[in-house]
C-alpha angles and dihedrals in degrees: 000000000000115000120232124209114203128211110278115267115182123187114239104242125189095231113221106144126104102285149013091056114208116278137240117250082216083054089047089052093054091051099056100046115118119299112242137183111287089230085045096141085223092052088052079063093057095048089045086056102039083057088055080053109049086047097061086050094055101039097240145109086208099152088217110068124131150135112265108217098244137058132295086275087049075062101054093043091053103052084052094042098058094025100041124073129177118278084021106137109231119193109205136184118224125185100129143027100273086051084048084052093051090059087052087050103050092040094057087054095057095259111147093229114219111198129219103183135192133174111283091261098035126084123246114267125247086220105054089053089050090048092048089044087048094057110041136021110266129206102180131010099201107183122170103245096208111009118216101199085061117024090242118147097199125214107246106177105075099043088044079061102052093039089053086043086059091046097252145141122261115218123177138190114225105162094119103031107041108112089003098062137029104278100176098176087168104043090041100038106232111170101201121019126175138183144156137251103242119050109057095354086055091214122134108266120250091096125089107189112214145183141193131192124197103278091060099045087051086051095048082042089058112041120136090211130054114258101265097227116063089191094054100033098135091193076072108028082051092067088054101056090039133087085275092065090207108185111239104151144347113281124233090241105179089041091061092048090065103038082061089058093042091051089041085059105058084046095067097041090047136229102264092039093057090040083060098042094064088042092062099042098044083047089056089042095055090047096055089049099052082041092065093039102263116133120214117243096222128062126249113266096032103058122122103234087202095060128021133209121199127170119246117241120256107270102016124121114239101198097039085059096043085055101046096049079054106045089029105033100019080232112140112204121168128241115226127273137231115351084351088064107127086001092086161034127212125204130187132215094173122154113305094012094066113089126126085244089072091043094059099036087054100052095054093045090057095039089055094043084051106049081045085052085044104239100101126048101181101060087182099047091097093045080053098048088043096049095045091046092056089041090061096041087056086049092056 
């Protein structure tokens, strides 16, 4: 029998998980405009100007800022693969699953890994990376800046201190924080940073953008082995997305397009004003779930306003909810990872998902999935919390 395969319909979803984010329609313009050559002089435009961009977005002037064709995880392999060599001694923080991918990382490239470990909800101590940079000679302190599996935003000044002190790299993960919440590479002098298109930038993923400053481009100058990795060589990537315009690979042309809208947007809304933006309405969010009795896994202080872990109350089921926002509400969460599987929800107000509009409508969605789970008996009582919480930020 001869298959047929229909027109592509694809269900409108509210996206607060924790990544992709919503897009922009003026994002999904930008994508479909027409395909040209990836040496186009008019496309070379387009990269000069999504590097202006990007570096807006980070805070730097680093020359060398671009977005790496692949994924955020395209981003971490990368900063290991040209920075990294075999025998080189690699502090990490892990208190979550994307610190735990890093280790995997560094160790398939030949790094001796050395762990800092915290509880999965808790940041990475100071103490422990002194102790670790005390005691060995260290090459690269690589640490996840807002990790998505937890919902932890995690201090970076003092331990870029002590890892400069030591004479190492700092390396830092900004998938889930990077135009959400306040990256300064510059001010804080992070030498490799690396992120990804689709959670704060609301952008489709398939992008990780990347910087490095000077310490790291004279590291990946003056390596004794060839980078690993020929796709993601940035000795040759870099020629390309310099003045000499080398041909390494294909471009992802469209995707570029649209990296350049989604970064044009948050120029024009500005930095400090989108910063602000996820602080209100993760502020609103946290007060609707208390409201309706649910404790936050992470501490305050140390919460990540652009994803946001609660606990999920004793006897519901945490599947059965996650389906039923989808096929009910058409809203997508995420369930927790790892040793927080079951334990957890995690919600994203990321770029263009965070309105108060989703706060609200997920709120009300949950309240009504729990009193019908039986652990809540007022179903409003986060809508309330939440409304009440922006009314007095507009009052302030």
């Amino acid at each position: 029998m001869e298959k047929c395969f229909d027109d592509l319909d694809i269900p409108e979803r509210v996206l607060m998980g924790p990544g992709p984010s919503n897009v922009s329609p003026r994002v999904l313009r930008a994508l479909s405009a027409p395909c040209i050559g990836h040496l186009d002089p008019y496309f070379t435009r387009i990269m000069d100007e999504t590097q202006d961009l990007l570096r807006f977005v980070f805070q730097t002037q680093n020359r060398f800022t671009i977005p790496v064709s692949g994924t955020g995880s395209a981003g971490m392999e990368t900063c290991f693969a040209n920075l990294l060599q075999p025998g080189d001694r690699v502090v990490v923080g892990v208190n979550g699953v994307f610190g735990t991918r890093m280790v995997a990382n560094a160790r398939r490239l030949g790094g001796e890994v050395i762990p800092v470990e915290a509880s999965w909800g808790e940041p990475i101590s100071p103490k422990g990376v002194e102790e670790s940079l005390r005691r060995n000679s260290i090459k690269i302190v690589a640490i996840v800046h807002a990790e998505t599996s937890t919902g932890v935003l995690q201090p970076l000044e003092e331990i870029e201190n002590l890892a400069h002190k030591a004479g190492a790299l700092f390396l830092v993960d900004t998938v889930t924080s990077l135009g959400g919440i306040d990256v300064r590479v510059d001010d804080w002098g992070l030498d490799a940073v690396y992120s990804g298109t689709q959670k704060c930038l609301s952008c489709p993923p398939g992008l990780a953008p990347l910087t490095f400053n000077s310490r790291a481009m004279e590291v990946l100058e003056n390596r004794k082995h060839p980078v690993p990795s020929w796709y993601l060589d940035m000795g040759m990537v870099r020629k390309y997305w310099g003045a000499e315009r080398v041909y390494h690979h294909t471009a992802p042309v469209n995707m570029i397009y649209g990296l350049r809208e989604s970064l044009r947007i948050i120029y024009e809304e500005g930095l400090e004003a989108r910063f602000q933006r996820h602080i209100r309405n993760h502020l609103a969010l946290v007060a609707g779930l208390e409201a309706l009795g649910l404790p936050m896994h992470v501490r305050e202080g140390l919460r990540l306003p652009s994803l946001n872990t609660v606990r999920i109350p004793s006897g519901v089921d945490d599947v059965r909810v996650r389906r039923a926002l989808l096929q009910e509400f058409q809203i997508e969460i995420g369930g927790g990872l790892g040793d927080l599987k079951g334990k957890i929800w995690r919600i994203g107000l990321m770029g263009h998902s965070s309105t108060p509009g989703n706060v609200i409508l997920f709120l009300g969605a949950l309240g009504t999935l729990l009193k019908a789970e039986g652990t809540v008996t007022d179903p409003g009582a986060g809508v309330s919390a939440a409304t009440e919480r922006f009314a007095s930020w507009e009052s302030d």
